[in-house]
C-alpha positions in Angstrom: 163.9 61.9 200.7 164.5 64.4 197.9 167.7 64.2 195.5 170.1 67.2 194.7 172.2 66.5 192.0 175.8 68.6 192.1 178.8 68.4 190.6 182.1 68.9 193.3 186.3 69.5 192.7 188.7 68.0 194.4 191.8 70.0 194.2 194.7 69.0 196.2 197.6 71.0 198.1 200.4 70.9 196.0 203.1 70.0 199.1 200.5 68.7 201.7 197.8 66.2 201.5 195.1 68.8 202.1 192.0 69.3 200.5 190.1 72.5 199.3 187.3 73.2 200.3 184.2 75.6 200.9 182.1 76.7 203.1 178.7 78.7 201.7 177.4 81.6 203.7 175.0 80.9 206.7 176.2 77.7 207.3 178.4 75.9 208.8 179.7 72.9 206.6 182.6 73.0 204.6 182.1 71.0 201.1 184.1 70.5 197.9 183.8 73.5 195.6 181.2 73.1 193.1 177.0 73.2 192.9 174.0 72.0 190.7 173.4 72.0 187.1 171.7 74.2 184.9 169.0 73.1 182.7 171.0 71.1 180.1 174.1 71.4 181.6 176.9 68.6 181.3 178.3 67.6 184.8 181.8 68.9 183.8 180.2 71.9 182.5 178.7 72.5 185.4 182.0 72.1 187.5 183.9 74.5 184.7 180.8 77.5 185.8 180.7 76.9 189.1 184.4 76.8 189.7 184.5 80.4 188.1 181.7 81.7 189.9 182.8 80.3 193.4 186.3 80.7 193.3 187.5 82.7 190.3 189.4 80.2 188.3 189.3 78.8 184.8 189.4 75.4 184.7 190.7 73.2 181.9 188.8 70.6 180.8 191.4 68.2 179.7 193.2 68.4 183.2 189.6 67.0 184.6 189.4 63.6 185.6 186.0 61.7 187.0 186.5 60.4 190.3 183.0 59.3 190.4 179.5 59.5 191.5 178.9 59.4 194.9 175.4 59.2 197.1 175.4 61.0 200.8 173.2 63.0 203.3 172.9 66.6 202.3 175.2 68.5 204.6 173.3 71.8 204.4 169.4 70.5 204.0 167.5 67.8 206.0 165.5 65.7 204.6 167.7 65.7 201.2 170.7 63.7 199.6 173.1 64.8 197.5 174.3 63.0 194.5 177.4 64.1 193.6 179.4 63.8 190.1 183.1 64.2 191.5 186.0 65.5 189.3 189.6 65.3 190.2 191.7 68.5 188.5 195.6 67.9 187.7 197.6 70.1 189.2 196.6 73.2 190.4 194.1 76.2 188.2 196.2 78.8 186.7 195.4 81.4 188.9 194.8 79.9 192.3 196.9 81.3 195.1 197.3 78.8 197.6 198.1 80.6 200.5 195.1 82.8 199.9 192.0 81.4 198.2 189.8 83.9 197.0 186.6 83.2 196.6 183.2 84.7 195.0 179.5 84.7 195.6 177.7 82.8 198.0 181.2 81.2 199.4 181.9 82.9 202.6 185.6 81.0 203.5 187.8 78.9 201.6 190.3 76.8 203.2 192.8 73.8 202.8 192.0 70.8 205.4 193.9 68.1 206.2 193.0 64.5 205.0 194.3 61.4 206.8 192.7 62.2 209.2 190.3 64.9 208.3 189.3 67.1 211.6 186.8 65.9 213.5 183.1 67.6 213.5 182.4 70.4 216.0 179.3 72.7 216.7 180.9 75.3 214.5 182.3 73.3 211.8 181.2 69.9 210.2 182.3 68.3 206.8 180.0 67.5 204.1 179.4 63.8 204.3 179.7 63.4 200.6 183.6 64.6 201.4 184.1 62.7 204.3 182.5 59.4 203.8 182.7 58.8 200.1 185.0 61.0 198.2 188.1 60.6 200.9 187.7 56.8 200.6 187.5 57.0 196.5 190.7 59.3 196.5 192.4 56.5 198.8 191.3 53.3 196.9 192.1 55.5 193.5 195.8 55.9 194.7 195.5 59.3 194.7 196.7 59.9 198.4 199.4 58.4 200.8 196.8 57.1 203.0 
């Protein structure tokens, strides 16, 4: 099994317990926002560039907390797992527009999804494991949702 190392946002809905999240083009899983590294790039660095590339925003460091790093199944490549350093942000980026999440490069939607319970899988639209079975736990345990 071969590793992919990324580093994923959670941002939470300011009046709903809903998480943001992503999905890239020709698939069909939605993820946290965020991607791999770059040769010598810091795992909150790499959050800060993908963050702007994905979805627009400037993120401040300071207002980034580590959740964690989590070990799934790859939700877009068989045969791989994903290793994932996850940041909490607080608050919301300057910038974002909840109601309408632009987003940038190879993201082809953007959306807020509920989390207790987070929608089931269908043919057209699964949830990245890492999400669903590992970061959604960690949120709960941290105290940062209602549960």
């Amino acid at each position: 099994m071969n590793d992919i190392r990324v580093s994923a946002l959670v941002l939470l809905h300011p009046e709903r317990e809903e998480l943001l999240m992503v999905r890239k083009a020709g698939t069909t899983a939605f993820m946290l926002p965020g991607g791999k590294p770059e040769t010598g790039e810091s795992a909150e660095d790499t959050i800060v560039r993908e963050i702007a590339e994905e979805l627009g925003l400037d993120l401040r460091s300071a207002r980034l907390q580590p959740l964690g790093t989590f070990t799934a199944a790859a939700a877009n490549e068989a045969d791989h797992r994903v290793i994932g350093d996850v940041f909490c942000y607080d608050g919301l980026p300057d910038g974002l527009d909840v109601e309408n999440i632009a987003h940038l490069a190879e993201i082809a939607d953007a959306g807020w999804f509920p989390i207790s319970p987070l929608p089931a899988d269908t043919a057209d639209r699964q949830f990245a494991p890492l999400t669903r079975n590992e970061v959604i736990p960690a949120l709960l345990a941290a105290g940062r949702l209602a549960g």
